[in-house]
C-alpha angles and dihedrals in degrees: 000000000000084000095063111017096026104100097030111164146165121083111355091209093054087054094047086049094057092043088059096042093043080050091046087047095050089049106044090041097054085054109042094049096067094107098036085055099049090047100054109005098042094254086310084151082174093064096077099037088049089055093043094052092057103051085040087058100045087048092057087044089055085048084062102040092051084046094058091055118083109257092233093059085062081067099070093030103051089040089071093032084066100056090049090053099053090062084040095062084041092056087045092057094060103030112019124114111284115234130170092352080305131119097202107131142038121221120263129196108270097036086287115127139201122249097197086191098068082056093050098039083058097045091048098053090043094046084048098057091054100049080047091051095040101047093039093123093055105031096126088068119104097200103040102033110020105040089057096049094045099050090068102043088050095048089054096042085048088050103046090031093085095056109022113033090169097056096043085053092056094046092047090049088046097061092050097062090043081055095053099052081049103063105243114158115281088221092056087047093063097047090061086063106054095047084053089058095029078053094041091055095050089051090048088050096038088058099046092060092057122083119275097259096053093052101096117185095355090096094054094043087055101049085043100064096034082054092054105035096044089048095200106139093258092117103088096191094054087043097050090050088043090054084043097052087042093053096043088064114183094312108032133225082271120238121327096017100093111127100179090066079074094064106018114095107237096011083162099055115002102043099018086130101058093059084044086071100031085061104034094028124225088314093067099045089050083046096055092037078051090058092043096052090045087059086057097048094051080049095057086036087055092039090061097040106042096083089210118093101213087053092050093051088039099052085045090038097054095032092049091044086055105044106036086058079055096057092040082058094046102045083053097055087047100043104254097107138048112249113279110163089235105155120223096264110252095354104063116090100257141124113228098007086069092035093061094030077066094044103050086044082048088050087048088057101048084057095043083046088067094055083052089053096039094055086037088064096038087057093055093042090053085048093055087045091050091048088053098050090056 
């Protein structure tokens, strides 16, 4: 274990949040997979936690492995990653698995599969952040700095629109703010936002002129927000998670004691949440928005002491990404939010989704391990001023 976790650095507090989220994530798991396990493992209720485990261990390896490499060498490698993953949500499209009237993943060996758009999510933010760094003395310009930044935000939202309207919407509203730290023009800004919706309408228009059987998601999107607008109950899910945080109370029934795992779909991913607090009570759900939202305060803190630009829009780029699907997932389990199908970042059951959770926090902390080595430096220099003064 010393060979490989022995000299872990970066910000302490980064790596205590993941610990108690990796501990939230074993434990919620284990107990919202019961029925899951008697309907297709025999009431092997192991079997899940097992395979959780395990992708839980190899993210957190991958955490450590991102944070060993130098932030800077993620500039060259995720600019060509980029470019792999746009024709890779396009291959997805036509050819991956289709779930839920959704081509979002491609299989994997051992019943895992491949959500494309977590690798691109991740490219895009880190290819961001160096066209913000690199055009920094021209970023007012519409030509020379906004028009590049704004071709490849557009190509990823148009791939992964068709089948996940939730998670283009994340990505799109990622890159604003991005664009936003990094000085672009307010005006341009907005103007990215009215060709998405502009964009959005036409698809939307496109698709309800098409038979009803070519219409994708469009049926989904629609109940969805009936369901959630209307407000009438008819929305079993948001009923079932309702009936769960209601029952949890300040307190909670304590682990292992959910029963609406027992009646709410994804209980595991989607509403996992919801049993969090069913389980832990209002207490523990204050207690998981408060480690979120501790991520995203060490990532402004990095962001104003790394002295390299491209470290500072990276840091706010891949915390932001991170917390605000948290939130999505959470204000869906609560009923402030429409369903989405956003999981609880590094706690939901899942493949991918945890492995590049683990990598972005391990790219955060390559970023937040400078800082370590810059006021590290400047300790040893004011000691030697100090010496020589003496």
């Amino acid at each position: 274990m010393k060979l490989f976790f022995g000299d872990i650095k970066g910000d302490k507090v980064i790596w205590v949040v993941v610990l108690f989220l990796s501990l939230f994530s074993l434990l919620a798991v284990y107990s919202s997979t019961g029925t899951l396990a008697y309907k297709y493992q025999g009431g092997n209720t192991e079997y899940y936690m097992l395979k959780h485990f395990i992708i839980l261990f190899l993210g957190l390896l991958f955490m450590y492995l991102a944070h060993k490499i130098k932030y800077i060498y993620y500039s060259p490698i995720f600019q060509i990653a980029l470019w792999i993953s746009i024709p890779l949500l396009f291959f997805t499209l036509i050819f991956g698995l289709n779930l839920n009237d959704a081509k979002r993943v491609l299989p994997l060996p051992f019943n895992l599969t491949f959500q494309t758009s977590d690798l691109a999510k991740l490219t895009l933010i880190i290819y961001l952040a160096y066209l913000l760094t690199k055009k920094q003395d021209y970023i007012k310009d519409f030509k020379s700095a906004f028009v590049p930044i704004m071709l490849p935000v557009l190509l990823v939202v148009f791939f992964i629109l068709p089948a996940n309207f939730s998670t283009a919407a994340m990505i799109f509203a990622t890159s604003l703010v991005l664009m936003f730290v990094g000085r672009v023009n307010l005006k341009y800004i907005f103007s990215l936002v009215g060709i998405g919706v502009v964009a959005l309408a036409l698809f939307i228009l496109v698709l309800m002129q098409m038979p009803v059987d070519r219409q994708g998601r469009l049926g989904t999107w629609k109940n969805r927000i009936e369901s959630f607008t209307k407000g009438d109950g008819d929305n079993f899910q948001i009923e079932q998670a309702e009936i769960a945080i209601a029952g949890g109370g300040i307190f909670g029934k304590m682990p292992g004691n959910s029963t609406q795992r027992n009646f709410l779909p994804h209980p595991y991913s989607d509403f996992i949440f919801a049993i969090i607090i069913e389980e832990y009570g209002l207490l523990g759900g204050a207690f998981m928005v408060l480690l979120y939202l501790i991520i995203l305060f060490r990532a402004v803190v990095i962001m104003t002491k790394i002295p390299q630009t491209f470290g500072a829009f990276l840091s706010i780029g891949v915390a932001f990404s991170l917390v605000f699907q948290a939130m999505v997932n959470m204000g869906v389990a609560v009923g402030l939010l429409p369903v989405t199908g956003q999981p609880l970042p590094l706690v939901s059951m899942g493949g991918t989704s945890i492995w590049f959770t683990s990598i972005s926090l391990g790219i955060l902390l390559s970023v937040s391990k400078e800082i370590a080595t810059k006021e590290k430096l400047q300790s040893i220099e004011d000691e030697a001023v100090v010496a020589d003064n003496n």
